[in-house]
C-alpha positions in Angstrom: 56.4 50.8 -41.9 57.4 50.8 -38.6 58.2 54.1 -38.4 55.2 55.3 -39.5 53.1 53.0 -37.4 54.6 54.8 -34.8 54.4 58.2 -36.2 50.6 57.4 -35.9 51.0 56.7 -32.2 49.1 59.1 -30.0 51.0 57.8 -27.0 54.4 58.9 -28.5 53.5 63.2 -29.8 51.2 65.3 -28.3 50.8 67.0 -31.7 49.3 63.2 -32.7 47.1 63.2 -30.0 45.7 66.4 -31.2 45.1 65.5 -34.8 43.7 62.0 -34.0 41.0 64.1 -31.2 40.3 66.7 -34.8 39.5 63.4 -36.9 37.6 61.7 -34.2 35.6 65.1 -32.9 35.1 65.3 -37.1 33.8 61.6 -37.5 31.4 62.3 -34.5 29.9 65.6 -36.2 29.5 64.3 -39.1 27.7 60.9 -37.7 25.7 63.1 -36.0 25.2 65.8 -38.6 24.3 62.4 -40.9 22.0 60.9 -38.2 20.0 64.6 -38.0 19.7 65.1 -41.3 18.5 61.5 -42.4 15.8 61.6 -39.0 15.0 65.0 -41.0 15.0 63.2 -44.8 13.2 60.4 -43.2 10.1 62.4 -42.1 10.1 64.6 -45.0 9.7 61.6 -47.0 7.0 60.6 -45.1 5.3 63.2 -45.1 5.8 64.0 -49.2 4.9 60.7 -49.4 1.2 60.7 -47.7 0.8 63.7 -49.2 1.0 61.9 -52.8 -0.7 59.4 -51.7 -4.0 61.5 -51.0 -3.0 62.8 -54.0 -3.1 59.6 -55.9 -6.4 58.9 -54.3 -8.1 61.8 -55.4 -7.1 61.8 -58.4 -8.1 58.2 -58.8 -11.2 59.1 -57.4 -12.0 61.4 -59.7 -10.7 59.2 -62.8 -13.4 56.4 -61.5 -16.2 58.9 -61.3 -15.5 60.3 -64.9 -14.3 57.0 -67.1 -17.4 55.3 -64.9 -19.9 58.3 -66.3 -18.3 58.3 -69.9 -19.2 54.1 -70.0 -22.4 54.5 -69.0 -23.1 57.0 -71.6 -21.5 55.0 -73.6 -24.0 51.9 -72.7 -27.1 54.0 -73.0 -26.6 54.2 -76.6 -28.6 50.8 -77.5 -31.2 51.7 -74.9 -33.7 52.5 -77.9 -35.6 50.2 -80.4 -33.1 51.0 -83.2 -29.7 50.6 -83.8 -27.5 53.7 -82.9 -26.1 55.1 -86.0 -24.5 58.5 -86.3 -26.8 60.6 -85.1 -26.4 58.6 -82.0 -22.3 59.4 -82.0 -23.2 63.2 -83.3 -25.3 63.6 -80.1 -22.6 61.6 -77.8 -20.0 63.9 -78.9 -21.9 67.0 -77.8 -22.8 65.3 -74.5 -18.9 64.3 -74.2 -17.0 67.2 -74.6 -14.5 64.7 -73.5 -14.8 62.2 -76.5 -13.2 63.7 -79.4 -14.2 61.0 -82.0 -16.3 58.2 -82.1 -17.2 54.8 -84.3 -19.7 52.1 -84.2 -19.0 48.9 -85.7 -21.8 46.2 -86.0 -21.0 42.3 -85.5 -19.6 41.8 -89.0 -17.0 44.5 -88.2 -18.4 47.0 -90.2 -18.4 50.5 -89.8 -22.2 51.3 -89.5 -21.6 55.1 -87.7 -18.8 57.5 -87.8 -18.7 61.5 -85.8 -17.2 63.3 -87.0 -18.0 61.9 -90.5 -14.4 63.1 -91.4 -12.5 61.2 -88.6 -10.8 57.7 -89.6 -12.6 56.2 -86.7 -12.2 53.1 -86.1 -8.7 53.9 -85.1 -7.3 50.8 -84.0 -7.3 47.6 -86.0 -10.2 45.4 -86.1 -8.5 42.5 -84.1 -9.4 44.9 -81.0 -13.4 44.0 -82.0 -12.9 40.5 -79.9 -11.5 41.7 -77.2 -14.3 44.8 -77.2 -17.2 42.5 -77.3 -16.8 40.9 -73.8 -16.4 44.0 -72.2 -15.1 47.7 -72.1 -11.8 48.2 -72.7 -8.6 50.6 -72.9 -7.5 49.4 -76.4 -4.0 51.8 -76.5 -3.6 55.3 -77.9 -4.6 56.8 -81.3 -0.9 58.2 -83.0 -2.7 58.7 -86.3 -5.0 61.9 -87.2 -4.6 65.5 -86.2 -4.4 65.0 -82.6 -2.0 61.9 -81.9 -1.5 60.4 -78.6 -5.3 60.3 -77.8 -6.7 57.4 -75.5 -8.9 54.9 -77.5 -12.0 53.5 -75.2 -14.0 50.4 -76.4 -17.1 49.4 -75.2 -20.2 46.3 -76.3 -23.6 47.1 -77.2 -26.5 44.8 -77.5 -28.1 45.1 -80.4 -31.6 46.5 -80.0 -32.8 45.0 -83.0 -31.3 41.5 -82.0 -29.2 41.3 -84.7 -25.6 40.6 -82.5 -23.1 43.1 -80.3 -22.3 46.7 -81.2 -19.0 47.9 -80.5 -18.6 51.5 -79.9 -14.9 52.8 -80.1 -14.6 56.5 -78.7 -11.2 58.4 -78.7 -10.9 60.3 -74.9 -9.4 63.9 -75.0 -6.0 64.4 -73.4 -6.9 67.7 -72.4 -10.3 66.7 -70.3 -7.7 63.9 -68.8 -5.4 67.2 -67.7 -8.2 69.1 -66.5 -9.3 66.1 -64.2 -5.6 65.8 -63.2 -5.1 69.8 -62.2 -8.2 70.0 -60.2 -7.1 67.1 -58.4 -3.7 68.8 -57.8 -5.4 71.9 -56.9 -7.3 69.9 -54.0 -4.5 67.1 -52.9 -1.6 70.5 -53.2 1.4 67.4 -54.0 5.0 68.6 -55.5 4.5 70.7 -58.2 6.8 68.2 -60.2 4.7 64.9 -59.4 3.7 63.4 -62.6 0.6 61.4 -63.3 0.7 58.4 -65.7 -1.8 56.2 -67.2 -0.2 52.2 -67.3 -1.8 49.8 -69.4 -1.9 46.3 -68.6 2.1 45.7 -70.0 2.6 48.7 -67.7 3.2 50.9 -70.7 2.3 54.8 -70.0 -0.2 55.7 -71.9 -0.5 58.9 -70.5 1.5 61.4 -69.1 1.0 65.0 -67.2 2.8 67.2 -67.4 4.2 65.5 -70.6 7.9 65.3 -70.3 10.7 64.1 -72.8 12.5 60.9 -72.2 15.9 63.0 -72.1 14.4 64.4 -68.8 14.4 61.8 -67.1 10.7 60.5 -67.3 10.3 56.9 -68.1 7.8 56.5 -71.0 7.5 52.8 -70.7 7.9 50.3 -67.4 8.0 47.1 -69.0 8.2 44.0 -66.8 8.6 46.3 -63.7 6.0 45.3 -61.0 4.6 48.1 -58.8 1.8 45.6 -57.2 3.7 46.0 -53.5 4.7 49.1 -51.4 8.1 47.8 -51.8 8.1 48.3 -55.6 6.4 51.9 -55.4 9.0 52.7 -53.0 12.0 51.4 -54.9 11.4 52.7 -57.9 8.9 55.9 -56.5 6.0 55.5 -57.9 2.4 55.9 -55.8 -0.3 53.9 -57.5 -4.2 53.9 -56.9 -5.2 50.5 -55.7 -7.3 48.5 -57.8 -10.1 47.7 -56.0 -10.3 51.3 -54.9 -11.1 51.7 -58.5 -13.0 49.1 -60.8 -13.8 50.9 -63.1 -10.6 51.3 -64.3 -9.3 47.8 -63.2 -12.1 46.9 -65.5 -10.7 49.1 -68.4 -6.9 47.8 -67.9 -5.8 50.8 -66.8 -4.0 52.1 -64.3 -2.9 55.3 -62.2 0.1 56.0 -60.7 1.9 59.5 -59.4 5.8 59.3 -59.8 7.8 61.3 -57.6 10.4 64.1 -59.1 13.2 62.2 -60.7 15.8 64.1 -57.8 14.1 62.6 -54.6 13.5 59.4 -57.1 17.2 58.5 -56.8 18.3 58.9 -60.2 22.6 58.4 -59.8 21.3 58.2 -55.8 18.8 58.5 -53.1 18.4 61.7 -51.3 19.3 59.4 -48.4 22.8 58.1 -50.5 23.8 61.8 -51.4 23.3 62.9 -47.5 25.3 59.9 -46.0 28.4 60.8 -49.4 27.9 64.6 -48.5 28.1 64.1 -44.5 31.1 61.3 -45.3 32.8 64.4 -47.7 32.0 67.3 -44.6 33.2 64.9 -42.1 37.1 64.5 -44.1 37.1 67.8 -45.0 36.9 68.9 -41.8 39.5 66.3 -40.3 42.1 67.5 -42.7 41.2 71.2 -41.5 41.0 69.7 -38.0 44.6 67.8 -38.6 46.1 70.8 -40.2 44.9 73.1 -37.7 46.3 71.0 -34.5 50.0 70.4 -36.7 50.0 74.4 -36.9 49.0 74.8 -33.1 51.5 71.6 -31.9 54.0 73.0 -34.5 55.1 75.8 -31.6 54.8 73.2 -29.1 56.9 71.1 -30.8 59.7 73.2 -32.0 59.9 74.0 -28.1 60.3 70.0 -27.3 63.3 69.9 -29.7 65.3 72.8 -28.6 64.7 71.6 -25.0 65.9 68.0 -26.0 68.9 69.8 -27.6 69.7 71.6 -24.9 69.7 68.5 -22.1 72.4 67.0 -24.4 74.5 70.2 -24.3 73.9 70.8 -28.5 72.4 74.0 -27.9 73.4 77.2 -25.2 69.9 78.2 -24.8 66.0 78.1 -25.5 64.8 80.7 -27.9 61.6 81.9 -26.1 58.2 81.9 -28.1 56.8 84.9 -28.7 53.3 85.1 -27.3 51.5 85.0 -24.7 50.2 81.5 -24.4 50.9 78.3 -22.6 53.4 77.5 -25.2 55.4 80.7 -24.3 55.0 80.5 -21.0 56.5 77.1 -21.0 59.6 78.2 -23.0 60.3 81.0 -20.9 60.0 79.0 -17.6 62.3 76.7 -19.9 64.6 79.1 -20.5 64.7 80.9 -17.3 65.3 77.0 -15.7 68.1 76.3 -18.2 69.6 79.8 -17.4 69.5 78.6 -13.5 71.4 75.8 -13.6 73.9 77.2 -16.0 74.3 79.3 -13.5 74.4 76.3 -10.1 76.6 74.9 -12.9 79.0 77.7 -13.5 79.1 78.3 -9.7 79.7 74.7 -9.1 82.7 74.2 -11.5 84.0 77.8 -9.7 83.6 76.2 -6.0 85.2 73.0 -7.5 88.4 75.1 -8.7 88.3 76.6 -5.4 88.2 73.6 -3.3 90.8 72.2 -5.3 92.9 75.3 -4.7 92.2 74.5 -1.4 92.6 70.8 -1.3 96.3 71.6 -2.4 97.1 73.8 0.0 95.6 71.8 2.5 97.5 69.3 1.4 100.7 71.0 1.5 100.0 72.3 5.1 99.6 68.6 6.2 102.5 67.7 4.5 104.3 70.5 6.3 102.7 69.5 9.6 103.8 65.5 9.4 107.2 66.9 8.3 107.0 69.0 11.2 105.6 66.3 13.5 108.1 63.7 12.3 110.8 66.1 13.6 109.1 66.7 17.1 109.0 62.8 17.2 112.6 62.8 16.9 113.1 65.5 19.1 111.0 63.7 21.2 112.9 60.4 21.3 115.9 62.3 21.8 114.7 63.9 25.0 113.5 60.5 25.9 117.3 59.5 25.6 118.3 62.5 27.2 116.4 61.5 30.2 116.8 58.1 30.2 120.5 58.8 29.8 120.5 60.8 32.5 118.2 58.6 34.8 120.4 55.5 34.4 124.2 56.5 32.8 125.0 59.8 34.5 123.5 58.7 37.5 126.4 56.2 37.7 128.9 57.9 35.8 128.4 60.0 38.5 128.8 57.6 41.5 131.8 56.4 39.6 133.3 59.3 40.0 132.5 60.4 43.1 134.1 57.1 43.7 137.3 57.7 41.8 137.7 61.0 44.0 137.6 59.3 47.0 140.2 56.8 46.2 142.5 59.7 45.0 142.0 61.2 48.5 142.1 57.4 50.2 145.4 56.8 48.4 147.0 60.0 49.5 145.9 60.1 53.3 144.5 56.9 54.6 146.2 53.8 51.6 144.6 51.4 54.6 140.6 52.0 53.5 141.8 52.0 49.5 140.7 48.2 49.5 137.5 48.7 51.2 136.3 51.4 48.6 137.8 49.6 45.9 135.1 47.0 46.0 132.3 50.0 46.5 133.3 51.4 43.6 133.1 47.7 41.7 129.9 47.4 43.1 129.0 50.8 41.9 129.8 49.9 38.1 128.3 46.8 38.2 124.9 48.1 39.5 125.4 51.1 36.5 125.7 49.0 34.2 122.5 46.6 35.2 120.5 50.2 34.7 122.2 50.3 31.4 121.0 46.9 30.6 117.3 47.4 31.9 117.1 50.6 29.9 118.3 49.1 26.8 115.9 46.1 27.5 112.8 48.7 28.6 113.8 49.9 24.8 113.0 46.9 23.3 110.3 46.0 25.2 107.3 48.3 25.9 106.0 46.3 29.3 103.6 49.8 29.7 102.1 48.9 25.8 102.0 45.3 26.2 101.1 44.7 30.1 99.3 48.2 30.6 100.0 50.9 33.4 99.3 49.0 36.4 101.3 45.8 35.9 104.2 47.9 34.9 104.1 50.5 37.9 103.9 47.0 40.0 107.0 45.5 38.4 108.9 49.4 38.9 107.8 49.4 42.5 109.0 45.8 43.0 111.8 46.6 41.7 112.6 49.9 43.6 111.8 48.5 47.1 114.0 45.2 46.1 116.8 47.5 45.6 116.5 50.4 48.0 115.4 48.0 51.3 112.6 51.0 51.4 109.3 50.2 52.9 106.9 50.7 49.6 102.7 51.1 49.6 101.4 50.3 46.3 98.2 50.2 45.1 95.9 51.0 41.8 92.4 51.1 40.5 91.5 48.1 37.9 90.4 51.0 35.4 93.4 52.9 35.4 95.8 50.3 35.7 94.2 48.8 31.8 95.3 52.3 31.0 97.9 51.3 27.8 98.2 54.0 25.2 101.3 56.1 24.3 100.2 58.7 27.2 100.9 55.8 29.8 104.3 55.5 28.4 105.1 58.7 29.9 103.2 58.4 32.7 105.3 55.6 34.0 108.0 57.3 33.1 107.4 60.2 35.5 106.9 57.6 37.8 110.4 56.0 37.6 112.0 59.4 37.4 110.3 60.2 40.8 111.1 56.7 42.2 115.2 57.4 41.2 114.9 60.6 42.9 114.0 59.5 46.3 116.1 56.7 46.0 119.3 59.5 45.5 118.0 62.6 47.3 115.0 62.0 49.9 116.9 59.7 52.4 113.6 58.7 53.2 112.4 55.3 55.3 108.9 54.9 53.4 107.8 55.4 49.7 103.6 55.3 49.4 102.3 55.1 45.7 98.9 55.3 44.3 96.9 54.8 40.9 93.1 55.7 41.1 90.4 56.5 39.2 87.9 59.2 39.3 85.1 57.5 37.5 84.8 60.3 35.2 87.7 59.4 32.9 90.5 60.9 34.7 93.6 59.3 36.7 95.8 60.0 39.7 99.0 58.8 40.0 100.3 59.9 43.6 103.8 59.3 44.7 104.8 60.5 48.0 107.8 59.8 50.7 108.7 60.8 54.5 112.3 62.2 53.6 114.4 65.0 53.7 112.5 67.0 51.3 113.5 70.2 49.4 112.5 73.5 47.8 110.7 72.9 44.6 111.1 76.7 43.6 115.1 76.7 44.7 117.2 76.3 41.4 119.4 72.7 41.2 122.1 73.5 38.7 123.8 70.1 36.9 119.9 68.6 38.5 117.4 67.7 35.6 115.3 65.3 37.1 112.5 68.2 38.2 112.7 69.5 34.6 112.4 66.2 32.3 109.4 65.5 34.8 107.7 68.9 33.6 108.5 68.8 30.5 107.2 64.8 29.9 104.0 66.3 31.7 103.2 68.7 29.4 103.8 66.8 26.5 100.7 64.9 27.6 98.3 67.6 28.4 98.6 66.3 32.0 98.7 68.7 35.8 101.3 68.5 37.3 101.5 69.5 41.5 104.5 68.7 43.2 105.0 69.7 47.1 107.8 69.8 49.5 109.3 71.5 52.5 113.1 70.9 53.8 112.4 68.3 56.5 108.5 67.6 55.6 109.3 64.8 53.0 107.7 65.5 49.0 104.2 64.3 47.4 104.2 64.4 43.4 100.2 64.5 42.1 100.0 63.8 38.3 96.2 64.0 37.0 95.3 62.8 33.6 92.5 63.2 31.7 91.9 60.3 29.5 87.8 60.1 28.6 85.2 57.7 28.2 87.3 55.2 26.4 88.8 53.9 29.5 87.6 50.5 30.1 88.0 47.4 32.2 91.4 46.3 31.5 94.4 44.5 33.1 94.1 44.3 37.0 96.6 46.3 39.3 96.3 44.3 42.7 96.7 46.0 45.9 100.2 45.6 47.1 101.0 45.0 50.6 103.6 46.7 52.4 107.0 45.5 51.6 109.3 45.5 53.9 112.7 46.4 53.8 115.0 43.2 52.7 
């Protein structure tokens, strides 16, 4: 139930939508179709409906002027001295073409005059002769005799002769009662199919034009129906002449009323009933067509929606186009042409994907190859730095050693008196080696340039250098560039020891002047300059490597080097670095003041 409820919902298929807009588009024609048609109905009955009632009138008009002439007539028999016998009735008759028959009957009942003398006037029974004495009456219809069905008129008489009341009984012709009722068609012009009836007082038709068999749907008989109100002529359609428009016949018992055709009567249903059924049948007819029609135009539509839905969860490779050239096949080929673009991006993606990955993996193998490669210059690196630092601290006193041991060998063979003296140079030389051995195994193991930054550990070298050499030693450095403490300072400060050992072994200088600044744009200077002997930077040094480890460690740090001397003019080594914006406040190199020789 659910399911279907839902299949109902407009919200939830376009193609419901549309068929719910056919039934309600239908409903609204047919209400109005139905409102139209019964406005139309309605004023066509009113008009059919005035028109039989002028009808009516006339006709009951013309009833009262003829039954109201045939009494009077009828009255003027016992105007003379005698009692009216048949001569009387012979002479009525040819007056009346209207009265067929006649009869007189005296106050005993009896039969005193008879036209035509052949007739079996009186036809009615003699209990009538009461009723017939107080005044005129309609007293029923005549079924006996040649010409049954004819209406039977009674009427008093005063005896001229004094003797008691006349009654004369007359039998009216039906056709003089059809001629009346065609000329008053031919004036009122009603429905050719209206039919006029005479009622009695029980509301019986006595009288009927045209005459029409019961099978035909003409009621001969209305017992216990009332037609005194509008709404009783209406509901059973029937126009009656009012009584006091007509006393004559009120006075008879008679009266006339014009029924309306049997179809606009409502027999199985009012005109009204058959229009709102017809308009109800028009209006689902056509919201089945209307349904049907907007299934068959949705059924494209829809058909689309499924393949699309497919196709977003990968069942189907592509959209079928419509055929057409409508929205619904536009729609499928902008469908189709969309799906057929981002197989494509797809396609293309998953190709750049494979690619990248190709790419990825070589990438990946190049970096590989460049750590592997970097690992090694790290340990060719390191082994450089031993190099150096070997040769800064080890073979600078292997050397002394044995420039030591030579001069004992040449003490002992020419002068054995100084052997003693340079004995205790030479332990003095291999104790102060092996300190340098001890500090550079101990720099190893502790990184003062890391841990303190540049400028405290240039301070402590310095400190160090004028402690041991007696030299007079300027030092001084910028609070920027002395917080300086990567790996690049590392080898800064080794250039500066290497420079600092070489003017302690080769400058015989009297005064050492070193310098840290800062340029404010991220670069540093590290200045180191002396008063000695000097010497020619582009002369070779063979067995010398100081010049060369400074180079190379200057390179490795993307750092200029300028290095100037003259024989006699003393050396000045410049080292500029450029480090960038990230050089910040750091640790503090204080000014040092001159320190004098100890």
């Amino acid at each position: 139930m659910s399911r279907f409820l839902q299949a109902l919902d407009p919200r939830r298929s376009l193609k419901t939508a549309v068929a719910w807009l056919a039934v309600a588009l239908s409903l609204t024609t047919a209400l109005a179709l139905l409102a139209v048609t019964s406005f139309a109905v309605n004023s066509m009955l009113v008009q059919r409906d005035a028109l039989m009632s002028r009808f009516a009138a006339q006709l009951g008009d013309d009833l009262e002027r003829a039954l109201a002439g045939d009494l009077a007539v009828l009255q003027a028999l016992a105007r003379g001295p005698q009692r009216p016998g048949g001569e009387a009735l012979r002479r009525l008759l040819a007056e009346r073409p209207g009265f067929e028959a006649a009869a007189l009957v005296d106050e005993r009942g009896r039969v005193i005059g008879r036209q035509p003398p052949s007739s079996d006037m009186p036809a009615a029974p003699i209990a009538w002769d009461d009723a017939c004495r107080q005044s005129p009456r309609f007293i029923g219809v005549d079924a006996r005799g040649d010409a049954p069905g004819r209406l039977l008129l009674c009427a008093p008489l005063p005896d001229p002769e004094g003797r008691g009341v006349l009654v004369v009984q007359v039998a009216l012709s039906r056709d003089r009662l059809a001629a009346l009722v065609d000329t008053a068609r031919e004036r009122a012009k009603p429905d050719d199919r209206a039919q006029v009836l005479l009622l009695d007082d029980r509301h019986e038709v006595r009288f009927e034009h045209p005459a029409r068999s019961a099978e035909q749907g003409v009621p001969l008989t209305l017992p216990g129906v009332s037609i005194q109100t509008e709404e009783d002529q209406r509901r059973i359609g029937v126009v009656t002449v009012p009584r006091q428009a007509a006393p004559t016949l009120r006075a008879l018992g008679m009266q006339v009323a014009v029924v309306q055709p049997s179809e606009e009567r409502g027999h199985g249903g009012t005109v009204q009933e058959k229009l709102t059924a017809i308009s109800i049948l028009l209006s689902l007819v056509a919201a089945i067509i209307g349904v049907v029609f907007a299934l068959r135009l949705t059924r494209r539509l829809s058909e689309l929606s499924e393949q699309a839905q497919r196709a977003a969860y990968q069942a189907d490779a592509a959209i079928v186009e419509p055929k057409g050239q409508d929205e619904v096949a536009m729609l499928g080929r902008a469908f189709g042409q969309l799906l057929q673009s981002l197989r494509e991006e797809r396609d293309e993606l998953d190709r750049l994907t494979q690619e990248l990955e190709k790419r990825v993996q070589a990438r990946t193998r190049e970096v590989e190859r460049l750590a592997a490669d970097s690992r090694y210059a790290a340990v060719v690196r390191e082994r450089l730095r031993l190099a150096r630092d070997l040769h800064d601290t080890l073979a600078h006193s292997m050397m002394e050693m044995l420039m030591e041991v030579r001069t004992l060998r040449m003490l002992h063979a020419h002068d054995p008196g100084k052997l003693a003296a340079e004995l205790e140079r030479a332990e003095q030389v291999a104790a102060q080696g092996l300190k340098e051995a001890r500090d550079a195994v101990g720099q190893m193991r502790l990184n003062a340039v890391r841990d303190l930054g540049l400028g405290p550990a240039l301070n402590a070298a310095v400190t160090r250098f004028a402690e041991r050499t007696g030299l007079t030693v300027h030092y001084s450095a910028a609070p920027q560039a002395a917080s300086f403490a990567d790996p690049r300072a590392e080898t800064v400060f080794r250039i500066a020891e290497e420079a600092l050992r070489n003017i302690d072994r080769h400058a015989n200088a009297t005064q050492v002047d070193v310098q840290l600044h800062d340029e404010g744009d991220g670069t540093i200077i590290l200045t180191i300059a002396d008063d000695g002997v000097g010497f020619d930077p582009a002369a070779p040094h063979p067995g010398h490597y100081g010049v060369l480890g400074i180079r190379e460690q200057a390179q490795l740090i993307d750092a200029e080097l300028d290095l100037h001397s003259a024989p006699g003019a003393g050396a000045r080594l410049q080292l500029r670095l450029r480090i960038g914006p990230e050089l910040g406040d750091g640790v503090e190199g204080r000014p040092k003041a001159v320190m004098p020789p100890r």
